[in-house]
C-alpha positions as CSV (number, residue, x, y, z in Angstrom):
1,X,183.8,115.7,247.9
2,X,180.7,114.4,246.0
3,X,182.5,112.8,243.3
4,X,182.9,109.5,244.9
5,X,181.1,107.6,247.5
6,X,181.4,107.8,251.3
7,X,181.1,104.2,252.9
8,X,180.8,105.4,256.1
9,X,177.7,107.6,254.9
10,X,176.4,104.8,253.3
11,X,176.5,102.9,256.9
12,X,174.8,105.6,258.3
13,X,172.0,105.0,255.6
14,X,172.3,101.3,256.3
15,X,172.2,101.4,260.0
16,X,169.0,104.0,259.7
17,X,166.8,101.6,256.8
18,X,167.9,98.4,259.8
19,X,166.3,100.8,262.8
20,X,162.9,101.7,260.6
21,X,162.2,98.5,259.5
22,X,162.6,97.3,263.4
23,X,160.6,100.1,264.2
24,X,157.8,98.5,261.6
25,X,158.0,95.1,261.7
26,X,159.5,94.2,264.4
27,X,159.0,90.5,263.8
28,X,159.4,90.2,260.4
29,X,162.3,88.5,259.0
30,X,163.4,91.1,256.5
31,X,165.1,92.7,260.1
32,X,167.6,89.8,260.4
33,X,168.2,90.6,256.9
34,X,168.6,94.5,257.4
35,X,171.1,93.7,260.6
36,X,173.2,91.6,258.4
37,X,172.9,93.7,255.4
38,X,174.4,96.5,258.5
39,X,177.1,94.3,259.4
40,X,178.3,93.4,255.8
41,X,178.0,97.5,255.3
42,X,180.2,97.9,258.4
43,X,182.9,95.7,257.1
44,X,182.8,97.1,253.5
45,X,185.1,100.4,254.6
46,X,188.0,98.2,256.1
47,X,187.6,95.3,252.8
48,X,187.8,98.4,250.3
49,X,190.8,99.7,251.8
50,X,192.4,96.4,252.4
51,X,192.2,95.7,248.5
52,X,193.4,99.5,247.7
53,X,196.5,99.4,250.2
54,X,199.4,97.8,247.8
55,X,200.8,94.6,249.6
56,X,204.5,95.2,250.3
57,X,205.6,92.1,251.4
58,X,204.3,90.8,248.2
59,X,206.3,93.6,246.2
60,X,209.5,92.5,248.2
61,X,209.2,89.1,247.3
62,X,208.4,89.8,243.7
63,X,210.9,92.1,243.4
64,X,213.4,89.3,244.7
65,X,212.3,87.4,242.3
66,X,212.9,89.5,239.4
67,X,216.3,90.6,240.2
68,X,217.6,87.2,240.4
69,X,215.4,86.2,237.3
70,X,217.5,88.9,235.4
71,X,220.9,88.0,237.5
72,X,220.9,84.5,236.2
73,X,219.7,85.3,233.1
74,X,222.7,87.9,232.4
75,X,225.1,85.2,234.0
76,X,223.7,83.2,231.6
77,X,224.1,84.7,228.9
78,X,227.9,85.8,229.8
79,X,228.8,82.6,230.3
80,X,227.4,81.4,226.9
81,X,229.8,84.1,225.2
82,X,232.5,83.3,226.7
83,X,232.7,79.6,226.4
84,X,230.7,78.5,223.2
85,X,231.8,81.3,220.8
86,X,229.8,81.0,217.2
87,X,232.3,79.1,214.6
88,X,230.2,80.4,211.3
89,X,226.9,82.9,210.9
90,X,224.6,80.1,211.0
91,X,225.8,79.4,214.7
92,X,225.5,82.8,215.5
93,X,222.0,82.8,213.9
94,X,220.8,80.2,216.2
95,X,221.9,81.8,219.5
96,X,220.4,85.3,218.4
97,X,217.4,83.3,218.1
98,X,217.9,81.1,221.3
99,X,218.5,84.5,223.0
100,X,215.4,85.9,221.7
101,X,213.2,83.2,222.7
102,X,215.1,83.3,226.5
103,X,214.1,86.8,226.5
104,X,210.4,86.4,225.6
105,X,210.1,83.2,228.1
106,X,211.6,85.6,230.7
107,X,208.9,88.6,229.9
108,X,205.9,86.4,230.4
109,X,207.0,85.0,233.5
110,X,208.5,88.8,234.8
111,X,204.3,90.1,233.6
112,X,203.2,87.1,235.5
113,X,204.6,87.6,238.5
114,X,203.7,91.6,238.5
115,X,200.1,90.4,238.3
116,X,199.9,88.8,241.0
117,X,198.7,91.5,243.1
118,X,196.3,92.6,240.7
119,X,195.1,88.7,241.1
120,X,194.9,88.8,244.5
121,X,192.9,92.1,244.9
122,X,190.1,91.0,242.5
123,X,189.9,87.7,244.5
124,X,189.1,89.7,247.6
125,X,186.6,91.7,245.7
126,X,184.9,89.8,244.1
127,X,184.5,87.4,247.1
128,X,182.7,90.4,248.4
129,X,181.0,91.1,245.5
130,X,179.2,87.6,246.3
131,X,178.1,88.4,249.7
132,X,176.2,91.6,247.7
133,X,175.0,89.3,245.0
134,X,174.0,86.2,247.6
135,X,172.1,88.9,249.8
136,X,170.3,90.9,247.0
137,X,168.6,87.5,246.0
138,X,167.6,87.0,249.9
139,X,165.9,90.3,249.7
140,X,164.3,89.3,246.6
141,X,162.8,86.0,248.1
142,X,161.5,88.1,251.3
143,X,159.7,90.6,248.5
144,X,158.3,87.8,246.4
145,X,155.4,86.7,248.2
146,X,154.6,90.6,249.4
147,X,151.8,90.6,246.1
148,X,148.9,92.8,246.0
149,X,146.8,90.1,244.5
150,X,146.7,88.4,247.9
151,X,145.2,91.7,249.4
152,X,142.6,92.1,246.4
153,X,141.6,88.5,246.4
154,X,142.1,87.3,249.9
155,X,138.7,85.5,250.1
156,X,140.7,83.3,246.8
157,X,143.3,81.9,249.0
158,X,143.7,78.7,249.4
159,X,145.3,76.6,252.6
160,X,149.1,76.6,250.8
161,X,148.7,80.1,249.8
162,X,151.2,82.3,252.1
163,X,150.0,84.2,254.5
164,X,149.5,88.3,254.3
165,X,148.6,90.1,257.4
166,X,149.1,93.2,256.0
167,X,147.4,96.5,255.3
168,X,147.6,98.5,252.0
169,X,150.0,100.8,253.6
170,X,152.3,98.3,255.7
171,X,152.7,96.0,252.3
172,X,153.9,99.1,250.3
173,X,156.4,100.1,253.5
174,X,157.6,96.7,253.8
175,X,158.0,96.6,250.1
176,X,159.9,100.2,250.0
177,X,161.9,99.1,252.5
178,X,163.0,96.0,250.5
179,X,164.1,98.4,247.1
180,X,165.7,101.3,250.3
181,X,167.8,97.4,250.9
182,X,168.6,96.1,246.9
183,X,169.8,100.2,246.5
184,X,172.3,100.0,249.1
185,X,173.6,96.6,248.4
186,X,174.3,98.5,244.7
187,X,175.7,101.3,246.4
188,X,178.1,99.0,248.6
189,X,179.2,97.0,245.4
190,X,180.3,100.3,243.6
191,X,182.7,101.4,246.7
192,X,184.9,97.8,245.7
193,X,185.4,99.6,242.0
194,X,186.3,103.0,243.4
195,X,189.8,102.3,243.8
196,X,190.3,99.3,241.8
197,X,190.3,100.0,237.9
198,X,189.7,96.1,237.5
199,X,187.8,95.4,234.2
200,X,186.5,91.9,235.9
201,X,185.7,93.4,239.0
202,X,183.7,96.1,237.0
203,X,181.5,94.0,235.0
204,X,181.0,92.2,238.6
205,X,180.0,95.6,240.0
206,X,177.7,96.2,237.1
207,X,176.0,93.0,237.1
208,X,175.1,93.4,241.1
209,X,173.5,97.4,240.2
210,X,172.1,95.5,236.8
211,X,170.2,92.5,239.2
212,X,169.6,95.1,242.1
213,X,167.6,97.6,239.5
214,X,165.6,94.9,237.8
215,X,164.3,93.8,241.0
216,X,163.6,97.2,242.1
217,X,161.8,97.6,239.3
218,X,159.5,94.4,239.6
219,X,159.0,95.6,243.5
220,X,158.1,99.4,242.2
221,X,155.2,97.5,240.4
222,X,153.9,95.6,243.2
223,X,153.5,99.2,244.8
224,X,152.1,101.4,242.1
225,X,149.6,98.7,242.1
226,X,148.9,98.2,245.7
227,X,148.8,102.5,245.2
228,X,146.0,102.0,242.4
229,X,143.5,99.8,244.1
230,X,143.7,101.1,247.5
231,X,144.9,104.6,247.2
232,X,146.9,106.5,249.2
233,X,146.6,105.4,253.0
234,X,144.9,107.8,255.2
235,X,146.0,109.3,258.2
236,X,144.6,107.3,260.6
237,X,146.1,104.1,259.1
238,X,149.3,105.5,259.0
239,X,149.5,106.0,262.7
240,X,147.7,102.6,263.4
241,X,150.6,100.8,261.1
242,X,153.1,103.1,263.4
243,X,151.9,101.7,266.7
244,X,154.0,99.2,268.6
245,X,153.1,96.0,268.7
């Protein structure tokens, strides 16, 4: 039960982190962001399953294809033995080594044709993978100008600098709320490798959590600073932050 993940758990998650940050900044951007992080969470369970179920009508038709690849190959061959019998050793030499070659062609293109589906399924992933990687770097541009600096030296800024009407306390929310975002677009990338033992599709997977993590890390920063300079937030703030607006 706790050895692999739960996408409809991690909707739940999704669906609560899209509510709070509402709840907080109502008109912030980073909530269109949340809602379609929510809706690309939504659709992960059905995608995941869609690229686990096998495609029979793709099985039929290969299997089709095999049989008669092996049919006319044995027909082939059958013929060959019947109608151009070797005269000497060297002839017979050559069609061993005709035969060999007939076999090998027909390996490749059997293997080729059996990997069709695996082709098909890492297409789908990965194409999902991209949503995760395209909205990871959205989060990441919402987060970027979210700096403590422009709190410390506000009196510095100049008329391009963006603006912060924040407190203390409602930049290091907004900022928790963007690493609560890059963690569950890792989380959603992992549930495409839970059934697919795809080494592409894995290195994919790993290069989302890999991107996700160093930007956590960078936004972390941001708050243990924000956390140095103006402390912890006091009560009173808190509930003034929690007011709506």
């Amino acid at each position: 039960m706790y050895r692999q993940l739960d996408p409809d758990r991690i909707v739940e998650t999704t669906v609560r982190l899209q509510r709070r940050i509402e709840e907080r900044f109502p008109d912030a951007d980073l909530c269109s962001v949340a809602r379609e992080l929510v809706n690309v969470a939504r659709g992960a369970p059905a995608r995941a399953e869609q690229i686990e179920r096998p495609i029979r009508s793709l099985r039929v038709g290969l299997g089709v294809v095999v049989l008669a690849l092996i049919v006319v190959a044995l027909t082939t061959a059958v013929w060959v033995a019947r109608h151009i019998a070797p005269s000497n050793w060297s002839d017979l030499a050559q069609g061993l080594d005709a035969a060999i070659n007939l076999l090998v062609l027909l390996g490749a293109a059997l293997l080729s044709l059996v990997t069709v589906e695996r082709q098909l399924k890492r297409r789908t992933a990965l194409r999902a993978l991209h949503e995760l990687r395209v909205l990871a770097h959205v989060v990441e541009l919402h987060q970027l100008t979210k700096d403590p600096d422009r709190l410390i030296y506000a009196d510095l800024a100049t008329p391009s600098s963006p603006m912060l009407a924040m407190t203390s306390f409602e930049l290091m929310r907004y900022l928790d709320y963007c690493s609560e975002m890059l963690a569950v677009i890792g989380n959603l990338s992992a549930v495409y490798a839970m059934h697919l033992d795809d080494a592409v599709v894995l290195d994919a997977v790993d290069a989302i959590e890999s991107l996700t993590a160093a930007i956590s890390q960078k936004i972390w920063q941001k708050i243990q600073v924000t956390q140095t300079v103006f402390g912890s937030p006091t009560a009173e703030a808190v509930m003034r932050s929690a007011r709506p607006r």
